[in-house]
N, C-alpha and C positions, 0 to 999 in steps of 0.2 A: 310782515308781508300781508299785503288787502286781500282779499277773496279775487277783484277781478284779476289781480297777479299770478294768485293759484289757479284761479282759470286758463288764462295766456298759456302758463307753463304747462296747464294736465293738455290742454290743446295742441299746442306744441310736441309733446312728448307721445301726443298720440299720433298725429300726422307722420312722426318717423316712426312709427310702430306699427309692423306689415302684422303681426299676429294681432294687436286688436283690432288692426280693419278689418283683418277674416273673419274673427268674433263679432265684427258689425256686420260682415254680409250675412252672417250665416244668423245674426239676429233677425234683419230683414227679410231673410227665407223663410224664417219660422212664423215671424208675425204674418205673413201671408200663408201659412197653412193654416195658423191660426185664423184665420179672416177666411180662408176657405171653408174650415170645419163650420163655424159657427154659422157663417151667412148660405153654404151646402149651395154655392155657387160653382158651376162646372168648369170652374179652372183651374189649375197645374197652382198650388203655392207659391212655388217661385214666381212665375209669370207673377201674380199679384205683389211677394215680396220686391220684384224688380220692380212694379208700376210704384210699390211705395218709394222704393230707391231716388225714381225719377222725383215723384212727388216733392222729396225730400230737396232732390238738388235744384228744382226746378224753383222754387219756393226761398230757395238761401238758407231753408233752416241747415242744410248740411254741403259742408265744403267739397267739390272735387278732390282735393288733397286727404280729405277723409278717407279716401275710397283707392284711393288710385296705387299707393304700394299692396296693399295686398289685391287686389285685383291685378295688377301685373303678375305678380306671385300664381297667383290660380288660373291666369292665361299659362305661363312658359311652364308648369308643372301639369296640364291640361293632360299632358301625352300618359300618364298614369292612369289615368279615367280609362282608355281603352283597352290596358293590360286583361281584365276580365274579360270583353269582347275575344279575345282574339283566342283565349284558352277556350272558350265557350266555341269556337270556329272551328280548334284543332279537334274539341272532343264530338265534334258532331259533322258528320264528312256529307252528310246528306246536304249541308250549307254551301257545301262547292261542284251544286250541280243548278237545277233552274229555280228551284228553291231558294236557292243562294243569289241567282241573279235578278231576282224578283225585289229579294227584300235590298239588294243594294240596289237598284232604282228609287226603292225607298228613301232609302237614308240619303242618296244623292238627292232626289229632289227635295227633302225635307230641310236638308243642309244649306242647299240653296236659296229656298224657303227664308230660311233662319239666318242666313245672313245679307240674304236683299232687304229683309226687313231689318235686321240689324244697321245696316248703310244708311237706308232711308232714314230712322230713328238720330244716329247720330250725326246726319246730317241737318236733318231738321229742328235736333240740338241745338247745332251749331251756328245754324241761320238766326235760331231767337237768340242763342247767346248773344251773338254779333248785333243782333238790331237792338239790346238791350245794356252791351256796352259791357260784357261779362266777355273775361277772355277763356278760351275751352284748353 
């Protein structure tokens, strides 16, 4: 068996493997705290993990197919993320008075925030994909 053959097959075997593309997103999270710590640039790691994410796809070095079962995995398991919010809601009642409807204007504008730019991002993806003859 060649080297490029164990390549195809460890590539292969990775594109069906949702656990090691968690372990590649959650590489690309780290390298971007990494890259926060050292550079003490004011931004969230991820947000820079993400920009490397795009970097990466943007570039060819890294497949869509890389990426896309476990990231489906960590969208439709998403609803777990809030299970702490919602205990943190029950043990503190002062949250369900204006206190509480202050910070939910928050998170609703922030939300929407985060995903008009999300839309934007993947649309405009999507338009280079297309002018460039990559299918999304």
């Amino acid at each position: 068996m060649t080297v490029a053959r164990i390549a195809v097959s460890l590539r292969r075997s990775f594109h069906h493997s949702g656990v090691a593309q968690i372990a590649l997103i959650a590489a690309l999270w780290l390298a971007g705290e990494a890259v926060v710590r050292v550079t003490t640039a004011p931004l969230p790691g991820a947000v820079v993990g993400l920009g490397l994410a795009l970097l990466l796809l943007a570039t060819g070095r890294l497949s869509l197919f890389s990426l896309r079962r476990g990231a489906n995995w960590l969208i439709a398991e998403m609803l777990l993320f809030f299970v702490p919010l919602v205990v943190a809601v029950v043990d503190h009642h002062e949250l369900l008075g204006l206190l509480g409807l202050k910070i939910l204007v928050v998170i609703l504008g922030g939300a929407a925030a985060v995903i008009g730019v999300t839309a934007f991002t993947v649309e405009l993806c999507c338009r280079l994909g297309a002018r460039h003859g990559h299918a999304a």
